[in-house]
Biopython code that builds the backbone (N, CA, C, O; Angstrom):
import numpy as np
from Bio.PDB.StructureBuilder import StructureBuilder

atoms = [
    (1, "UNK", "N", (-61.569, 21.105, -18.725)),
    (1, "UNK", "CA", (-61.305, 20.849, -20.125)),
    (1, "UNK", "C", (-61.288, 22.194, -20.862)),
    (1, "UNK", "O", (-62.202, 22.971, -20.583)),
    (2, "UNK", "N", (-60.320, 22.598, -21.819)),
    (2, "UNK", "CA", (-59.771, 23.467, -22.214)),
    (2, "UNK", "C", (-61.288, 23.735, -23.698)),
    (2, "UNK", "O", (-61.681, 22.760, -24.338)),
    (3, "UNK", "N", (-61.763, 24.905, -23.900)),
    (3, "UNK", "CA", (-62.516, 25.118, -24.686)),
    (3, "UNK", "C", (-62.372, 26.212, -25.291)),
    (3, "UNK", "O", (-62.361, 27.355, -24.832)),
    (4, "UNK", "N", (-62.248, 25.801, -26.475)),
    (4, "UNK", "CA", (-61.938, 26.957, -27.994)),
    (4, "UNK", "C", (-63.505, 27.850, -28.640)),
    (4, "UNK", "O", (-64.421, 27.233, -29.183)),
    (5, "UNK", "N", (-63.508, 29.022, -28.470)),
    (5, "UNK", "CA", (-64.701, 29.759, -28.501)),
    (5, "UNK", "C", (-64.371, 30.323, -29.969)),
    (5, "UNK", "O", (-63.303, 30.930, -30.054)),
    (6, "UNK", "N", (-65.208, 30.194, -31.232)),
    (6, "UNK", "CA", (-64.799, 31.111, -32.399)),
    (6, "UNK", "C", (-65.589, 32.170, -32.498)),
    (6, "UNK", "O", (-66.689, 31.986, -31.977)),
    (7, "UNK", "N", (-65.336, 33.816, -33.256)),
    (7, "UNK", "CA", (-66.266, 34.183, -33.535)),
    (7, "UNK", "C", (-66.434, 34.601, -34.859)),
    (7, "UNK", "O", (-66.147, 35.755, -35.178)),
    (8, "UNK", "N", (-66.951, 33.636, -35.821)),
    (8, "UNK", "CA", (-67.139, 33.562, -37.258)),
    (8, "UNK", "C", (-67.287, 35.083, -37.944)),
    (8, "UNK", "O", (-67.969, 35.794, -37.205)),
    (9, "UNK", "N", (-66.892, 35.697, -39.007)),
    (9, "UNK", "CA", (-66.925, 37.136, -39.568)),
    (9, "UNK", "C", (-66.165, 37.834, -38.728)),
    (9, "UNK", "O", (-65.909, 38.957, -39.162)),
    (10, "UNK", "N", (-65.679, 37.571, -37.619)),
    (10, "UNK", "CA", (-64.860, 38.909, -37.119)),
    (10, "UNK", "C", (-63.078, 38.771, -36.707)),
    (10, "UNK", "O", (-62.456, 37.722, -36.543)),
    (11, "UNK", "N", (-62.694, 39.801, -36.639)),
    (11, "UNK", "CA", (-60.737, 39.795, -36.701)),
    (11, "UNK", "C", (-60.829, 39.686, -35.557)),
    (11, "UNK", "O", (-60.223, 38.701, -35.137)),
    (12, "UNK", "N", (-61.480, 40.438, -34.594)),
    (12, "UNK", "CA", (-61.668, 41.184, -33.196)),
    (12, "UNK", "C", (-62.740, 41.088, -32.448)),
    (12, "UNK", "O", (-63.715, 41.355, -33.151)),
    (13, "UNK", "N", (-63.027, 40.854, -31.437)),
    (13, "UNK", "CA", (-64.622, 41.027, -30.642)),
    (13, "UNK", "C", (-64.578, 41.184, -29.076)),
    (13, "UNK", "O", (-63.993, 40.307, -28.440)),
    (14, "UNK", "N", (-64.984, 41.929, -28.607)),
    (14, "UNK", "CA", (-64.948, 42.176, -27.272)),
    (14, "UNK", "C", (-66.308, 41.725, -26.536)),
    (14, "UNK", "O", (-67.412, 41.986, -27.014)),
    (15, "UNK", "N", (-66.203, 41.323, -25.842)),
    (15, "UNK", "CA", (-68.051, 40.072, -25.337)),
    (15, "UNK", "C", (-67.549, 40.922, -23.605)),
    (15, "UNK", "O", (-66.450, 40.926, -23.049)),
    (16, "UNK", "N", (-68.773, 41.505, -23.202)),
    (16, "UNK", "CA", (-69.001, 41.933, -21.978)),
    (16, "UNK", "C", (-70.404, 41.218, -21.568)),
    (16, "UNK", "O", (-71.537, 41.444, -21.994)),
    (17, "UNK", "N", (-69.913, 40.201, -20.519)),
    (17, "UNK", "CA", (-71.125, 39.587, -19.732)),
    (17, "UNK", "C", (-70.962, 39.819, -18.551)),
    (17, "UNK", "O", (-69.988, 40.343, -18.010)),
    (18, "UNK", "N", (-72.316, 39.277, -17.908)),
    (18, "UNK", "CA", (-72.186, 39.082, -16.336)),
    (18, "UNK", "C", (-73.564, 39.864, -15.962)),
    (18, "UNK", "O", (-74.612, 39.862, -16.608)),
    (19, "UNK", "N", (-73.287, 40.502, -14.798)),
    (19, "UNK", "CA", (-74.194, 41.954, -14.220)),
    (19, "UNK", "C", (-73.711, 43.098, -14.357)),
    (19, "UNK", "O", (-72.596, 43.204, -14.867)),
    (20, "UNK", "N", (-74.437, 44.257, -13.930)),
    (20, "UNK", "CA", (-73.601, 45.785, -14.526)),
    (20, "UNK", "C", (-72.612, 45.906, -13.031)),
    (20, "UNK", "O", (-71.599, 46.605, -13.010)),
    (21, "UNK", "N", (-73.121, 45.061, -11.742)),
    (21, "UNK", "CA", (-72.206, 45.409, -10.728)),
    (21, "UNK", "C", (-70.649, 44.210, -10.868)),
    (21, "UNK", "O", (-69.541, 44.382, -10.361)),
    (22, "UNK", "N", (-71.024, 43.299, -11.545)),
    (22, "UNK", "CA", (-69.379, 42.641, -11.937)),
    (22, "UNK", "C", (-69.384, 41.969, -13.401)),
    (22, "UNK", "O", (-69.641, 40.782, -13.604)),
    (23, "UNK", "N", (-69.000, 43.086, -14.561)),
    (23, "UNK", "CA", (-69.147, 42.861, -15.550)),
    (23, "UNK", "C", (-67.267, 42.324, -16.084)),
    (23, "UNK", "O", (-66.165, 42.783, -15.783)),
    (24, "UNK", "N", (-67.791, 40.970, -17.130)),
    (24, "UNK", "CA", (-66.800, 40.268, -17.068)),
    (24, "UNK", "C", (-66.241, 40.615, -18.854)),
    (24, "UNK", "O", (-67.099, 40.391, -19.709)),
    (25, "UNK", "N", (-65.082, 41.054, -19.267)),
    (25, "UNK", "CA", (-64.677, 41.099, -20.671)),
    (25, "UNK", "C", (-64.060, 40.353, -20.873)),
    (25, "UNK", "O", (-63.409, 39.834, -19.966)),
    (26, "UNK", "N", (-63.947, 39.868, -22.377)),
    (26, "UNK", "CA", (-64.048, 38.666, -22.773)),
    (26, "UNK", "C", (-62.982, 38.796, -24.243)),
    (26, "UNK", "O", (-63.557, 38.434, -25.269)),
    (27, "UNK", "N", (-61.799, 39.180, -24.393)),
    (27, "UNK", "CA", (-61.348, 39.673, -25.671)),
    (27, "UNK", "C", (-61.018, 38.285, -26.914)),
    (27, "UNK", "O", (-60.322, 37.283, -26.752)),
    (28, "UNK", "N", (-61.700, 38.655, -27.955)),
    (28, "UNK", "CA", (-61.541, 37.412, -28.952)),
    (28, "UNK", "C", (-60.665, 37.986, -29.942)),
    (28, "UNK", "O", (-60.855, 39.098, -30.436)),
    (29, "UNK", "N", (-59.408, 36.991, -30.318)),
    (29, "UNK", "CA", (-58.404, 37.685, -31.061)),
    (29, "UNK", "C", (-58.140, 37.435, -32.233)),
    (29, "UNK", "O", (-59.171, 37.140, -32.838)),
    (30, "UNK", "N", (-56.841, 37.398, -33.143)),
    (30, "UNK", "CA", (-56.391, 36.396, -33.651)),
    (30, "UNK", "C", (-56.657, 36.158, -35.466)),
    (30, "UNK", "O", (-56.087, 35.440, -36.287)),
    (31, "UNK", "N", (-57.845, 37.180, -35.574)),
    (31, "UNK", "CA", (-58.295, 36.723, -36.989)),
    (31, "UNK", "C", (-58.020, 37.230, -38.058)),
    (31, "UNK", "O", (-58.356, 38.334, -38.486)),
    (32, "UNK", "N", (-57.621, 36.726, -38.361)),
    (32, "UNK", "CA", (-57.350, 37.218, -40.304)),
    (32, "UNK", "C", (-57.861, 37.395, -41.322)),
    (32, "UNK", "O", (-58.797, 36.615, -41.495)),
    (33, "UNK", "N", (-57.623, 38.371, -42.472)),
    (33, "UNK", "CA", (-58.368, 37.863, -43.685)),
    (33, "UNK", "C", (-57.655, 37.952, -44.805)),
    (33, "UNK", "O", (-57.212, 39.098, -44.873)),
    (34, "UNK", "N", (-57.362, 37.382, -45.616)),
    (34, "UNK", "CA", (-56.380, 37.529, -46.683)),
    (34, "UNK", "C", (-56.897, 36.645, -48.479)),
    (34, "UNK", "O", (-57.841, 35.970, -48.893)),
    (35, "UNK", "N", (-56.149, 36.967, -48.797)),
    (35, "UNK", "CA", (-56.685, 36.464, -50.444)),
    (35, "UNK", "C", (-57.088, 34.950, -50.399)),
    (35, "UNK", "O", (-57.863, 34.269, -51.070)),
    (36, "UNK", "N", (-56.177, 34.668, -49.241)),
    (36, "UNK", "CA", (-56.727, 32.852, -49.270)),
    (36, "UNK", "C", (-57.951, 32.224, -48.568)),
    (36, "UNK", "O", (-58.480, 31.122, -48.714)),
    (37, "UNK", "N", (-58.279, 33.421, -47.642)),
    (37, "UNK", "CA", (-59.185, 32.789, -46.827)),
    (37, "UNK", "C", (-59.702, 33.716, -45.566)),
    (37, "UNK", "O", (-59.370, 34.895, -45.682)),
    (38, "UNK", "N", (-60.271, 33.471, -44.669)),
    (38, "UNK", "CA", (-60.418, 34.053, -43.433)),
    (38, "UNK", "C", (-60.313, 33.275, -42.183)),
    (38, "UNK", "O", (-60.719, 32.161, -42.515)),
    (39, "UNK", "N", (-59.978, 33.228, -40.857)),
    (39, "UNK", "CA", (-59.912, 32.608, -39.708)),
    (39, "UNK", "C", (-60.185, 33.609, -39.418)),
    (39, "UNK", "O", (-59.760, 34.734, -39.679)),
    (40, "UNK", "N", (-61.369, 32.991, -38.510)),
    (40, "UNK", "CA", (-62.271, 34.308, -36.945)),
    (40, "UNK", "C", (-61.419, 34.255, -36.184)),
    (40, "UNK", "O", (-60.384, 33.589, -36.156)),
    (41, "UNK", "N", (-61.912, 35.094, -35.416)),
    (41, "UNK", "CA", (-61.374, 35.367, -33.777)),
    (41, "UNK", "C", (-61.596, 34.242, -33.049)),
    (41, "UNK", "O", (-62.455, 33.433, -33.402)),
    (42, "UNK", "N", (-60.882, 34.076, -32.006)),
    (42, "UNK", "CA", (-60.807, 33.092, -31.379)),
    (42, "UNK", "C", (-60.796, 33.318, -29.676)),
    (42, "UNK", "O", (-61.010, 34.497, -29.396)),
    (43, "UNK", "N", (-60.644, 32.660, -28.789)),
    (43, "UNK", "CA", (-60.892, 32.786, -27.087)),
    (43, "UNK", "C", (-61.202, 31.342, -26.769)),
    (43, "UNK", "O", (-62.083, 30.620, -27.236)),
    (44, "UNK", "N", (-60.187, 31.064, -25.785)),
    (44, "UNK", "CA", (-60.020, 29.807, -25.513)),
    (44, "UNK", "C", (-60.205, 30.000, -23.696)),
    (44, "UNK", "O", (-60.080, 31.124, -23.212)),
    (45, "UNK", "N", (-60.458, 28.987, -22.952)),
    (45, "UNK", "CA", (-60.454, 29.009, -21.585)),
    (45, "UNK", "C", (-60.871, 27.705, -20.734)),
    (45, "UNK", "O", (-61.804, 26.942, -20.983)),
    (46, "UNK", "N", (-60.089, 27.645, -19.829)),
    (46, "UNK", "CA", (-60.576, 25.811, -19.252)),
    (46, "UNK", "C", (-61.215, 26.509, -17.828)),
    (46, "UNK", "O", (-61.368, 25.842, -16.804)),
    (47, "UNK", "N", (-61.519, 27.776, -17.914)),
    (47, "UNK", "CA", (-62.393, 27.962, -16.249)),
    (47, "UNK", "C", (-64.147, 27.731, -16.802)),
    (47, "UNK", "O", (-64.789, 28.426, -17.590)),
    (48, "UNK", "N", (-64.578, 26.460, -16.027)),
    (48, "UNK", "CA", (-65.931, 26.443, -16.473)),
    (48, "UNK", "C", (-66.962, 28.019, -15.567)),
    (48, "UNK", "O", (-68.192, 28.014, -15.629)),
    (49, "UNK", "N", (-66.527, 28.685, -15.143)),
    (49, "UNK", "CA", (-67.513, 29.891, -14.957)),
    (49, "UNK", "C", (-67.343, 30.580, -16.475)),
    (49, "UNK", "O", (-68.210, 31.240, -17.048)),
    (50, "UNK", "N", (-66.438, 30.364, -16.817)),
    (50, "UNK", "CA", (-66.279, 31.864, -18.223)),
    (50, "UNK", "C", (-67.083, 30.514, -19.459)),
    (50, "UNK", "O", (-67.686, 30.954, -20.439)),
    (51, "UNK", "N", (-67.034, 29.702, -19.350)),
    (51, "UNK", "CA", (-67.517, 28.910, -20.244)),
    (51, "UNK", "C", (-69.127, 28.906, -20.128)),
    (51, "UNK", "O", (-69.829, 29.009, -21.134)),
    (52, "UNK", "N", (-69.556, 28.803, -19.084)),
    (52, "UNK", "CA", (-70.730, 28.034, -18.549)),
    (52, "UNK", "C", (-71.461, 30.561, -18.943)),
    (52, "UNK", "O", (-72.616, 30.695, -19.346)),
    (53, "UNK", "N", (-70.737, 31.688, -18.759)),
    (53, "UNK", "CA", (-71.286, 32.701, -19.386)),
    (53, "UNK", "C", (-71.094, 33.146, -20.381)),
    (53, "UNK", "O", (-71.282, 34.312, -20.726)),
    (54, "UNK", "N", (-70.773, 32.452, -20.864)),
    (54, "UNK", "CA", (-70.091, 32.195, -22.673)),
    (54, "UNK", "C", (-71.205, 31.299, -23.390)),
    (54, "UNK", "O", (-71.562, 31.564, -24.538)),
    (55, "UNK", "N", (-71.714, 30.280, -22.702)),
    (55, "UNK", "CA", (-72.935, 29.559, -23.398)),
    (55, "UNK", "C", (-74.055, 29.435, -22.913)),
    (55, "UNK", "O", (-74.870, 28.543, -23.151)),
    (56, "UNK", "N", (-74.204, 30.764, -21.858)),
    (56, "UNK", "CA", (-75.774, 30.910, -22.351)),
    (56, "UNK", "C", (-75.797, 32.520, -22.364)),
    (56, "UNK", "O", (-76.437, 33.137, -21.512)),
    (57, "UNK", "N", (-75.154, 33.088, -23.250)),
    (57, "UNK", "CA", (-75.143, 34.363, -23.191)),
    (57, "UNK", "C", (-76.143, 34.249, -24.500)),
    (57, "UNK", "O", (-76.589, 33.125, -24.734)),
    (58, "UNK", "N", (-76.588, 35.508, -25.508)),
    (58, "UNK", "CA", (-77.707, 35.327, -26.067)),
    (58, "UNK", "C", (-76.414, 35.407, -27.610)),
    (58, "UNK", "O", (-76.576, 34.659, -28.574)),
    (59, "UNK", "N", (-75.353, 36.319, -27.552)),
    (59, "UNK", "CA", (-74.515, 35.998, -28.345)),
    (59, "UNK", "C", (-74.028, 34.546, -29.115)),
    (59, "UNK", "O", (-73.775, 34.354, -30.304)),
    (60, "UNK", "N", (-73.992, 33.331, -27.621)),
    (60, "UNK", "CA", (-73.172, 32.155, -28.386)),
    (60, "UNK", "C", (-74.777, 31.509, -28.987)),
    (60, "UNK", "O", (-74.815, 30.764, -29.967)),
    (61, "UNK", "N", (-76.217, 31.992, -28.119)),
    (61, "UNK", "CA", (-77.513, 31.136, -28.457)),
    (61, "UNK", "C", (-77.729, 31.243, -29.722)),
    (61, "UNK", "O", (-77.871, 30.163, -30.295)),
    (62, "UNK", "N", (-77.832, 32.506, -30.588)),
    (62, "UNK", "CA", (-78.116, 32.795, -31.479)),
    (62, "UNK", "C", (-76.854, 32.726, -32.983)),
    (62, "UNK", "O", (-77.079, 33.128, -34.124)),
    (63, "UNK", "N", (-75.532, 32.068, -32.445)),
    (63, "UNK", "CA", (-74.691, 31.493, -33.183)),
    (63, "UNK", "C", (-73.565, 32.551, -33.437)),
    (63, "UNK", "O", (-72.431, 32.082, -33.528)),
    (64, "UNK", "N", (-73.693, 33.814, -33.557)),
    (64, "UNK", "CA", (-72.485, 34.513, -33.324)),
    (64, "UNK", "C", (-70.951, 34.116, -32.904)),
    (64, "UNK", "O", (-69.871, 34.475, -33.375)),
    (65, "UNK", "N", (-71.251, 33.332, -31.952)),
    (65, "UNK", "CA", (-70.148, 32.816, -31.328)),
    (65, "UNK", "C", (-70.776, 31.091, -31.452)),
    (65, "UNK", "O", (-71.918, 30.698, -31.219)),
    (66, "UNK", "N", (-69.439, 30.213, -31.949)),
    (66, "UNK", "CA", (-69.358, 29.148, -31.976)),
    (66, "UNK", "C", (-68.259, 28.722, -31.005)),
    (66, "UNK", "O", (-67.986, 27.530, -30.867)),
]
sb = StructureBuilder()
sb.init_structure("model")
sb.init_model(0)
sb.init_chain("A")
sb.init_seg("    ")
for serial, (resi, resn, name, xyz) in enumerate(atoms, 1):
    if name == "N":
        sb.init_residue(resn, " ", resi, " ")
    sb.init_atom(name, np.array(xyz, "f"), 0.0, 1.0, " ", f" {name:<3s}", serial, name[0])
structure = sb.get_structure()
């Protein structure tokens, strides 16, 4: 199942997880800000490994990443 990752306040975000011997990057894109409004960055992915270090990284725990 296909899962949409936001990251609220930012245009851009680069998320490096994993271990230091296979460290995995993670690029969040997409965001705008303009007189009307803002849309975060975004990162989408249906592989449950990138999902499953995407939610319990300490980034998505602490809400950074929705």
């Amino acid at each position: 199942m296909k899962k949409v990752y936001r990251a609220p306040g930012y245009m851009e975000l680069t998320l490096v997880l994993g271990s230091r011997c296979a460290p995995v990057r993670i690029e969040f894109t997409g965001g705008r800000s303009s007189g009307y409004g803002c849309s975060p960055a975004e990162f989408s992915t249906d592989d449950p490994l990138l999902q499953c270090l995407i939610e319990s990284s300490p980034e998505y725990l602490k809400g950074y990443i929705v």
